[in-house]
C-alpha positions as CSV (number, residue, x, y, z in Angstrom):
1,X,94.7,105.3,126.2
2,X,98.0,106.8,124.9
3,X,96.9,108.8,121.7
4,X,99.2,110.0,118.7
5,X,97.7,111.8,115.7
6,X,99.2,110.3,112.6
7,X,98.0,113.2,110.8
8,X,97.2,116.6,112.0
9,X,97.8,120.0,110.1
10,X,99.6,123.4,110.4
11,X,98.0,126.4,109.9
12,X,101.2,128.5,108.1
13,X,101.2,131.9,108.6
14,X,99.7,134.0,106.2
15,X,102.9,136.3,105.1
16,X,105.0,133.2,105.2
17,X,106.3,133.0,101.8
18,X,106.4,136.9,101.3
19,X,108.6,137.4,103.9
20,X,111.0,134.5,102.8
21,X,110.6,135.2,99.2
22,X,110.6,138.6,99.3
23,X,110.2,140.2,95.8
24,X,112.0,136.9,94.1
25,X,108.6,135.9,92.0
26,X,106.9,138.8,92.0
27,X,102.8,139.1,91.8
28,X,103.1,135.0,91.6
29,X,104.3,134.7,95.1
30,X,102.2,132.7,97.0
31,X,100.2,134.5,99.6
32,X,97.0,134.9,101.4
33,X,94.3,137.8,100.0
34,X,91.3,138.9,101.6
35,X,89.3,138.6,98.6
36,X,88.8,137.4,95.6
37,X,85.6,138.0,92.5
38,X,84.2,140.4,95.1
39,X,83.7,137.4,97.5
40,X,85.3,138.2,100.8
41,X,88.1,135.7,101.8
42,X,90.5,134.8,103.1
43,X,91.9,132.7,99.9
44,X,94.9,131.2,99.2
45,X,96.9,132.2,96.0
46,X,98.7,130.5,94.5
47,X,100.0,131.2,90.4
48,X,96.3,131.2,89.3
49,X,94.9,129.7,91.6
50,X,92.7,130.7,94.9
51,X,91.8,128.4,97.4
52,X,89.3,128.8,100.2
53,X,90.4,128.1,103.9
54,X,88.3,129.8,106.2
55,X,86.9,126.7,107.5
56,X,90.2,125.6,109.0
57,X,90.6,129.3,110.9
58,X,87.2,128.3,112.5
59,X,87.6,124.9,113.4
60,X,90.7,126.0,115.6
61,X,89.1,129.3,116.7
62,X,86.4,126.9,118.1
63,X,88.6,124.6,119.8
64,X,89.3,127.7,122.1
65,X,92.8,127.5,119.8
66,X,93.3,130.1,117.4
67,X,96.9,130.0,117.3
68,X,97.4,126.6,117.6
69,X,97.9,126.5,113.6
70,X,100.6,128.2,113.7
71,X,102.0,128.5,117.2
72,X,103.9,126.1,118.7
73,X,103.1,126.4,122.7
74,X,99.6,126.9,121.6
75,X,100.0,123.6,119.9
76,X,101.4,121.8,122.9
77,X,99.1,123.4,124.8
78,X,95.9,122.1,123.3
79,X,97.7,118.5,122.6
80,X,97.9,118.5,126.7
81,X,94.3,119.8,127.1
82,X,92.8,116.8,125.1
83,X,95.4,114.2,125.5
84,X,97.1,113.7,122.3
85,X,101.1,112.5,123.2
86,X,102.3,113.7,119.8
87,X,101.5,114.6,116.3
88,X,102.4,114.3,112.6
89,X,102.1,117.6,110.8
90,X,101.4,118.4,107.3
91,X,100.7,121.5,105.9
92,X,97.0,123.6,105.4
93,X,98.2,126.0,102.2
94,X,101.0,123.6,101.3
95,X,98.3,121.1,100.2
96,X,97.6,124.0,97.7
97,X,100.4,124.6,96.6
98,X,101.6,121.2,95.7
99,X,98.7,121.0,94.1
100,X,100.1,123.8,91.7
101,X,103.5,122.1,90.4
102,X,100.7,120.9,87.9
103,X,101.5,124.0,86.1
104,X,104.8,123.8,84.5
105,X,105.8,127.0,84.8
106,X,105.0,127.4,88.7
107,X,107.0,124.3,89.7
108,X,110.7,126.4,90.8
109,X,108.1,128.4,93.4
110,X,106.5,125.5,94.4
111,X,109.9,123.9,95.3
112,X,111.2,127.2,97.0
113,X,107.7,127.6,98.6
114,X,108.3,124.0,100.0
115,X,111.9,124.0,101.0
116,X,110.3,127.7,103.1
117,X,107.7,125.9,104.1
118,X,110.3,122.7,105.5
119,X,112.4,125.3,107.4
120,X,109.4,127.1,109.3
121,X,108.2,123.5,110.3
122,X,111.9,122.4,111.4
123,X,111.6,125.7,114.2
124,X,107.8,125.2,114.8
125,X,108.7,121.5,115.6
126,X,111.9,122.5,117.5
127,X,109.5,123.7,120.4
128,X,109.0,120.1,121.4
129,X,110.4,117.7,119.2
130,X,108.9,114.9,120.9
131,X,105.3,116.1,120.7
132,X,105.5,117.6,117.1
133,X,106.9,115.6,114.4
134,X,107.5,117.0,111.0
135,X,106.2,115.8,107.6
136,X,108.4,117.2,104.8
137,X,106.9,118.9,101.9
138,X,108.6,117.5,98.7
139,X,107.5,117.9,95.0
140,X,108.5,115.0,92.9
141,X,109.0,117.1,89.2
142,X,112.7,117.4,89.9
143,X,113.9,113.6,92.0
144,X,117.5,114.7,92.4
145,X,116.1,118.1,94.4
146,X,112.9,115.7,95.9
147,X,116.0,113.7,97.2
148,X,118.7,115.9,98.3
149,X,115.4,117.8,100.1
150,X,114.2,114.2,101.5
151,X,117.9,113.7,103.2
152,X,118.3,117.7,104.7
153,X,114.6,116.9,106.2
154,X,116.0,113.8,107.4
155,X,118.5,115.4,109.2
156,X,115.8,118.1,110.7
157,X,113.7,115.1,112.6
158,X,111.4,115.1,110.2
159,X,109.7,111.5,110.3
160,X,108.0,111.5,106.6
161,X,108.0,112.8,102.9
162,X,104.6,114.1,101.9
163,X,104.8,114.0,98.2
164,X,102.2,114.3,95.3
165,X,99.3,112.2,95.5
166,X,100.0,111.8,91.8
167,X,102.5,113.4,89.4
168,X,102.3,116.6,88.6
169,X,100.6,116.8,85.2
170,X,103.1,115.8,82.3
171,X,105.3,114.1,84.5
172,X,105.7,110.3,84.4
173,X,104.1,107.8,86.7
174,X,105.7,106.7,89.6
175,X,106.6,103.9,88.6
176,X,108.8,104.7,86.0
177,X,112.6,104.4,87.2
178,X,113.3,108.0,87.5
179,X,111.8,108.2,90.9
180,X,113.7,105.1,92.0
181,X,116.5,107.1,94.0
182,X,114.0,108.9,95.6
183,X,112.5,104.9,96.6
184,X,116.1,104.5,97.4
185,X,116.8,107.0,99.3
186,X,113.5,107.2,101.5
187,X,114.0,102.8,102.2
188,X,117.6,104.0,103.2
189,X,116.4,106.6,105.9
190,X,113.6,104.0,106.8
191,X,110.6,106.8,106.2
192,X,107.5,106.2,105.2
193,X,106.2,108.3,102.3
194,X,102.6,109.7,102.9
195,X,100.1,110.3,100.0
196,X,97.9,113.2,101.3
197,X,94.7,114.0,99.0
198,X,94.5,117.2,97.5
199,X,97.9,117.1,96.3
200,X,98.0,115.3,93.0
201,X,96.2,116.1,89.3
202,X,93.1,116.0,90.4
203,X,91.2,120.0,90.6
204,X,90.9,121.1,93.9
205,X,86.9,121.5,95.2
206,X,87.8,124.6,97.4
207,X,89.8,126.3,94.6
208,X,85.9,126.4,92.5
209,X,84.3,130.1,92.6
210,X,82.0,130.0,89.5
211,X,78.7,128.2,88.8
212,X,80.4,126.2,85.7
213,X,83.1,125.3,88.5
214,X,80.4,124.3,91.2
215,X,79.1,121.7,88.7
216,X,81.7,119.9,88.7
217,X,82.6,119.9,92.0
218,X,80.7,116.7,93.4
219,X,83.0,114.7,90.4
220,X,86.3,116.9,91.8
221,X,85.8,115.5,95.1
222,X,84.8,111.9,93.9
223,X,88.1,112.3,91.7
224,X,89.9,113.7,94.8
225,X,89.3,110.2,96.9
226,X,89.7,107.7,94.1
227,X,93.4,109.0,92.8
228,X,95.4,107.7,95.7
229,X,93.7,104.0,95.0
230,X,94.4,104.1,91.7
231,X,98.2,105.3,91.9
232,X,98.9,102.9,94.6
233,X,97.8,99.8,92.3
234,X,99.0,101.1,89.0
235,X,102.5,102.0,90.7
236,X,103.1,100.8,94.1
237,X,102.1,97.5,93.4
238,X,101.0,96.6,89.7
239,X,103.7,98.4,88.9
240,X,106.3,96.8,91.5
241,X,107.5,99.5,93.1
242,X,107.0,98.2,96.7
243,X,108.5,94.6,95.1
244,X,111.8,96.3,94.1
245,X,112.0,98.1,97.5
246,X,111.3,95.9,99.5
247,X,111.6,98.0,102.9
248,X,109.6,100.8,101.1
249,X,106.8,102.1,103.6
250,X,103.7,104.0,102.3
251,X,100.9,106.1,104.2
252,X,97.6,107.1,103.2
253,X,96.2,110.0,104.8
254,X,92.6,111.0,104.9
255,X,91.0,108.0,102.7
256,X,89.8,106.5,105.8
257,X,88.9,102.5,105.7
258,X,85.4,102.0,104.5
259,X,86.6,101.7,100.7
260,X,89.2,99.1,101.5
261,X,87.3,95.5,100.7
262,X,85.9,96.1,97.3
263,X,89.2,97.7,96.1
264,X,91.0,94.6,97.6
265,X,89.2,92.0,95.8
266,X,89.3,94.4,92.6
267,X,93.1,94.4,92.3
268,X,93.1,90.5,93.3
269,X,90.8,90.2,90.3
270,X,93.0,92.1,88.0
271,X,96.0,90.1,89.1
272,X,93.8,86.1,88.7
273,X,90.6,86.4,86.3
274,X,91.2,89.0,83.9
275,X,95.6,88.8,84.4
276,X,94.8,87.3,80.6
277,X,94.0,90.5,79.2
278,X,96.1,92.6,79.7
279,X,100.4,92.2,80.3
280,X,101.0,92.5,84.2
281,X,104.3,92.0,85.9
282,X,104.9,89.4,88.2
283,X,104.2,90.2,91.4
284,X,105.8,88.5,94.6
285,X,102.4,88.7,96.5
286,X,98.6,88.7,96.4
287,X,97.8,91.8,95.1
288,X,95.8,92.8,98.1
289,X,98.4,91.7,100.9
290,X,100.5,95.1,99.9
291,X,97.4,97.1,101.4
292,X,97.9,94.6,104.2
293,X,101.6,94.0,105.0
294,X,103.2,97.3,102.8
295,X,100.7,100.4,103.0
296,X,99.3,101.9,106.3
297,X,95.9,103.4,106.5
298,X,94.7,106.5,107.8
299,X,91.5,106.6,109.8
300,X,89.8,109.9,111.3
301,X,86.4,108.8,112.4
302,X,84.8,107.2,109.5
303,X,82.8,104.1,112.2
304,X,81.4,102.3,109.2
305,X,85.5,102.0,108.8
306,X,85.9,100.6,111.9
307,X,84.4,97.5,110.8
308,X,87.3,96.7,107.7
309,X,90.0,96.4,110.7
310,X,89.4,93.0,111.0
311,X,89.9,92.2,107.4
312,X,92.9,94.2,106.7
313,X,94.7,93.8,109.7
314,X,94.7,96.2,112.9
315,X,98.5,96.4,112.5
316,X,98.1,98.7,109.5
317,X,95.8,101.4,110.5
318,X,96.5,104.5,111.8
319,X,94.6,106.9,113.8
320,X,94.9,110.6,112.8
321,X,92.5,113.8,114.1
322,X,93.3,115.8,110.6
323,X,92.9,118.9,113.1
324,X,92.2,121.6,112.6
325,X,90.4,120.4,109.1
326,X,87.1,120.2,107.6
327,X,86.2,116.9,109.8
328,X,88.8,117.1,112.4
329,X,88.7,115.4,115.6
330,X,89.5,118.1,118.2
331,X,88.6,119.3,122.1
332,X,86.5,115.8,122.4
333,X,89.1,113.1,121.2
334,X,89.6,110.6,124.0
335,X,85.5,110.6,124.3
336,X,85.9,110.4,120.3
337,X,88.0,107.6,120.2
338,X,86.4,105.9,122.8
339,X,83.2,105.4,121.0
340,X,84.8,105.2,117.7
341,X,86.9,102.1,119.3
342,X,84.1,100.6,121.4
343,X,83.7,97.5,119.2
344,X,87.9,96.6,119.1
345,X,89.7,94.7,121.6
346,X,92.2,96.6,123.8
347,X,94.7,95.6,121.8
348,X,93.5,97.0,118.8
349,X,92.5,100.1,120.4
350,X,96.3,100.3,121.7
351,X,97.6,99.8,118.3
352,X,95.0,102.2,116.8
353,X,95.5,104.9,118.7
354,X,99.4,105.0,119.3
355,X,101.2,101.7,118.8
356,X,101.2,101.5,114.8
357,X,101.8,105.1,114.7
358,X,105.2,105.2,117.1
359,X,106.3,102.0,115.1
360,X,106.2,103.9,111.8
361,X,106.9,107.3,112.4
362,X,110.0,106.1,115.1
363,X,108.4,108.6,117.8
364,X,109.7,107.2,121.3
């Protein structure tokens, strides 16, 4: 079958934002350090934060691909060796860092470290612009630079805005009217925005270094999969942002399927038996027909997953290998696939694997 990752990851190079940034932010420039509390690294830093990313390194390093992170022939390379047609890129440290427009005073280097960050993906992508396909990094505390930065990716090929999984902290929801332009503007350019976990209010698991933090880390991760859900019922639909942009388009990525069912009959019931206590909008649909007409799905290789296709419609799934991450898919994904598909017909294998993905993303 024809394969296209609907989302895969960079691996930025280490110096790349002290080499763009120079001296600009001094000791808070965001960079890699080979320690940190006496704990060999490497770690990402980021203001005050340091985030563990080893495991990525080794995940590619296996593959037989160290460079293919951050080296675009690499890249292409190992896309040929395991028959992948084309990928949608997000970032490794720029999940981090998006993460940190949470504090208020970091959010001007988290929008120079992303507008960097957009620029060394435009010439990383420029290798082979049909095989690698760009996912803009734009923080939404400032919508008139998140949308003069959506329409210069635009312009660079890039196929997607990967914005905060939720507002930075102190910011309002999104769906408040200030972030209508940005609605606007992405309907416009017909690009789907992606939510991408790790990126909203939620504390990041792999930023925790101290017992005190290790206890909480089972509820960080919990937290970490349950904010998407909740932002795309209290904003996307419940609060009628998809219904006042009609052509809107919104992605997922890494929530997989399995959780799908219960949360669609919760939102149905918060829309019929309990709409009488408390004051919802109107809504033009079912509640859950936005997750299946509106909102696409990313799946990696979650099989008990597999099974929710059926109810939610194979047309809004996409298939991504989240290489070279924690549970990527990497030198065995057609024999992958194959097993993870085994139970579809061929035309939901089809769609799956490329067919949703090229519709959405426009990739030829």
């Amino acid at each position: 079958m024809r394969i296209i990752s609907a989302d895969s990851h960079t691996l930025e190079p280490p110096d790349l934002w002290l080499r763009a940034l120079g001296d600009k932010f001094g000791d808070e420039t965001p960079r890699v350090v080979e320690s940190h509390r006496g704990v060999s690294g490497p770690f990402f830093f980021t203001g005050k934060q340091y985030a563990r990313f080893e495991e990525q390194q080794e995940k590619a390093a296996r593959a037989g691909t160290p460079d293919a992170g951050h080296d675009p022939a690499a890249r292409v390379s190992f896309q040929q060796r395991v028959g992948v047609s084309a990928e949608i890129l997000y970032p490794t440290l720029g999940l981090s860092l998006m993460h940190s427009s949470n504090r208020d005073d970091y959010r001007d280097i988290v929008r120079e470290a992303s507008r960097v960050y957009n620029d060394w993906l435009y010439e990383f992508c420029s290798h082979d612009p049909a095989r690698l396909i760009g996912a803009a990094m734009i923080p939404m505390d400032d919508v008139p630079w998140a949308v003069a930065e959506l329409e210069r990716t635009a312009k660079m090929g890039f196929r997607t805005p990967m914005i905060h999984a939720a507002p930075p902290s102190g910011s309002p929801p999104y769906r408040d009217p200030v972030y209508d332009p940005f609605w606007s503007a992405a309907q416009a350019l017909e690009l789907p925005v992606t939510l991408h976990i790790v990126t909203g209010r939620v504390p990041d698991p792999m930023a925790c270094h101290t017992p005190a933090e290790w206890e909480q880390g089972p509820d960080m991760f919990l937290d970490t999969w349950e904010e998407i859900p909740h932002v795309l019922a209290s904003d996307f639909i419940f609060g009628t942002i998809l219904d006042r942009f009609p052509r809107l388009s919104i992605v997922t990525a890494e929530l997989e399927l399995s959780w799908l069912p219960n949360f669609m009959r919760r939102i149905d019931m918060v829309q019929g038996v309990y709409s009488n206590r408390v004051q919802l909008p109107p809504l033009e649909m079912k509640a859950s027909d936005y997750l299946k007409t509106r909102i696409w799905h990313g799946l990696i290789d979650e099989r008990e997953g597999v099974g929710v296709v059926k109810e939610l419609g194979s047309q809004q799934v996409v298939w991504g290998s989240d290489f070279p991450h924690s549970i990527s898919v990497g030198i065995d994904t057609e024999k992958t696939l194959s097993e993870l598909f085994s139970d579809l017909t061929a035309d939901e294998r089809t769609r799956l694997a490329y067919a949703n993905s090229a519709s959405l993303f426009g990739i030829g």
